[in-house]
N, C-alpha and C positions, 0 to 999 in steps of 0.2 A: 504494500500500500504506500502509495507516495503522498498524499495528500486526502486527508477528510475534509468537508465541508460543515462541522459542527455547530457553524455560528450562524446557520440557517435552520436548524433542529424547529426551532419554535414555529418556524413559520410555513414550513413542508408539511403535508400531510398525508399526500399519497402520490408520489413522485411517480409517473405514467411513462414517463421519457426522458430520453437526454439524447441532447443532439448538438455537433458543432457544424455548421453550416459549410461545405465545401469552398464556398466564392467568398469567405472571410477570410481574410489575409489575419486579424488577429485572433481569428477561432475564441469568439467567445461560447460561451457554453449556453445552452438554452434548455429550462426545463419545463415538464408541462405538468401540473399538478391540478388532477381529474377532481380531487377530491374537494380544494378551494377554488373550482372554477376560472385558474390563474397560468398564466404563461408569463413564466421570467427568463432573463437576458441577463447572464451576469461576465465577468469578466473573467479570461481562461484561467487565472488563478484561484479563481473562486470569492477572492476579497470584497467587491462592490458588485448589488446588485444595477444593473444602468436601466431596466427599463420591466413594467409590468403589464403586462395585458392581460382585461378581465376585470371585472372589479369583485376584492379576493372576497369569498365565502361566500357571494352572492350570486345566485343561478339567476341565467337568462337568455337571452337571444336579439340584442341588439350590438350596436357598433360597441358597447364599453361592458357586455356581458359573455362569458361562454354558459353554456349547461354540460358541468364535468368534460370537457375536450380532451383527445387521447395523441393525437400526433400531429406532424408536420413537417411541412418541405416547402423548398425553397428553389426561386426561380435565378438564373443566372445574374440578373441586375438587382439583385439583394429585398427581390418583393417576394411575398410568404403566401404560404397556404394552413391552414390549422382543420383538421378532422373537427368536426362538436356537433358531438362524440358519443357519451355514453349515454347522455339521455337529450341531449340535442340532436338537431337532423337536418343538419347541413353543413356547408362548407363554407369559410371565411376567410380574405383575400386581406392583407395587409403591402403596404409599401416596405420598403426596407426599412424607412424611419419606426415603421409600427405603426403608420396612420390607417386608419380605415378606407376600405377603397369597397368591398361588397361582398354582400352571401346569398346563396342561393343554397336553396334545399325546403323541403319540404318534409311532410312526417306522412309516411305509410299508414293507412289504415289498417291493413295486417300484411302478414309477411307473402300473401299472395297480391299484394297491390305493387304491380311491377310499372308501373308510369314511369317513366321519364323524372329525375330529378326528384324522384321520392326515397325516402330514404328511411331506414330502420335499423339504427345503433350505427353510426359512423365511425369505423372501426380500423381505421387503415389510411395514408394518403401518401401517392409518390408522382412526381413531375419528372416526364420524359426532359433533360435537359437538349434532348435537339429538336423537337416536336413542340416542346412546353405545351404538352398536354396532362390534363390531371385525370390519375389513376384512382378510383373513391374506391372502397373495401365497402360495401352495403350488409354488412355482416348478419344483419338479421333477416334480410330480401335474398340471401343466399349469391351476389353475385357481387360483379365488378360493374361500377358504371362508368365512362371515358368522356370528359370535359375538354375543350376546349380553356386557353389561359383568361377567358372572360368569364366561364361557368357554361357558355352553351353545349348541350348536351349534344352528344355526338354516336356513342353506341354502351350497349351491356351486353353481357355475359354469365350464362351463371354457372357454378362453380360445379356444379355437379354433387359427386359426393362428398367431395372436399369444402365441408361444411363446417360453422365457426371459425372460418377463417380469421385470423386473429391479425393482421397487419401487410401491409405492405411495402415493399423497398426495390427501388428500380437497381435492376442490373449495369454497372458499369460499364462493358462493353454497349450498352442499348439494345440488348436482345429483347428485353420483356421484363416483369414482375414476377418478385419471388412472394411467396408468405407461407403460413403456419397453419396446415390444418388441421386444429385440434382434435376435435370427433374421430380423426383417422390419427394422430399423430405422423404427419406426411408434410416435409418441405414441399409445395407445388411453386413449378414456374411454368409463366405463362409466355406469348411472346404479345409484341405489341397489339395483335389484333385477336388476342382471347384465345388461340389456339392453347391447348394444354401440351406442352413439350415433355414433360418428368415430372413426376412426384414420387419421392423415398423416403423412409421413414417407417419405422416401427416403436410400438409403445411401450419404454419399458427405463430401467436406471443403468443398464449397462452401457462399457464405452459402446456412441456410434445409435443409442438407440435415442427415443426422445418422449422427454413428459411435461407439456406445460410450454411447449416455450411462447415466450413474451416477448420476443426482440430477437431482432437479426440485421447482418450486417457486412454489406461483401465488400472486399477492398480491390483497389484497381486492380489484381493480377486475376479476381473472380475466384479468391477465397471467399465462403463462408464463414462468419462467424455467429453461433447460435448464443 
């Protein structure tokens, strides 16, 4: 362990993510914390937090609210995307500064209302860096739905058996999206346009097998890391 972040103890309550944004030269660190409806921006040392989105322990769905938000990605010119989330149902667009720019999304009436832009537990979110197109995980609707960098809807997919899919993270090379099928415990990747390529994976605590995971992460040479 090189470093804890202790002197934020009081203020964390259900840490959902950590991410440092690729196109930051000073990698600050971002966390999204489901539980106070908050997304912080603090500095790669951990020292100062610089900026908060959300306004903390209160649920919602306007420009200065999430409802529990679980993940995020980021476009080449330092504007954002944020999943919201677990009991929000859509997706919300900031500029690099953090200013509000728009969301779209809407809430499913159950898990067979498959429309356009409807959405049930936003569960996942990854941006093709040469397409800047947005990849949505509809984890309750059972599929993926593919945005456009303004929100216009553009195609879905649905996941098949590879069901509670738990997140998503774009391939480096630009082949497609990876994620976590927990019901089957099965890494699946997709490619850009929904085809299913592999899914591997078995349930279980031995090396190589898999239980639960909650986060994944490939690095340029197309390691995995679970």
């Amino acid at each position: 362990i090189l470093e804890s972040w202790t002197q934020w103890d009081k203020m964390l309550r259900r840490p959902h993510s950590v991410y440092i944004s690729p196109y930051d030269p000073e990698k600050h660190v971002w966390v999204v914390d489901d539980r106070m409806h908050a997304v912080y921006k603090f500095t790669h040392d951990g020292k100062t937090k610089v900026m908060t989105l959300g306004t903390y322990g209160q649920a919602g769905a306007d420009a200065t609210h999430f409802n529990r938000p679980t993940f995020l990605d980021w476009f080449a010119d330092g504007s954002f995307v944020v999943a919201d989330g677990y009991y929000g149902t859509r997706v919300v667009k900031f500029d690099k500064d953090g200013r509000f720019l728009k969301a779209w999304g809407e809430k499913s009436t159950s898990p067979e209302d498959l429309r356009p832009s409807r959405f049930n537990n936003v569960h996942g979110i990854a941006i093709d860096p040469t397409t800047r197109r947005v990849f949505v995980n509809d984890r309750g609707n059972h599929r993926i739905q593919v945005f456009d960098k303004d929100g216009k809807f553009l195609r879905q997919w649905p996941v098949g058996e590879l069901t509670n899919l738990q997140f998503l993270i774009f391939a480096s090379d630009g082949s497609g999206v990876w994620g976590f099928a927990d019901r089957v415990s099965k890494v699946a990747k997709w490619d850009t346009e929904g085809h299913l390529l592999y899914a591997w994976g078995t349930l279980g605590m031995s090396p190589g097998m898999l239980w639960g995971v909650h986060g994944l992460h490939v690095d340029q040479d197309g390691n995995l890391y679970v």
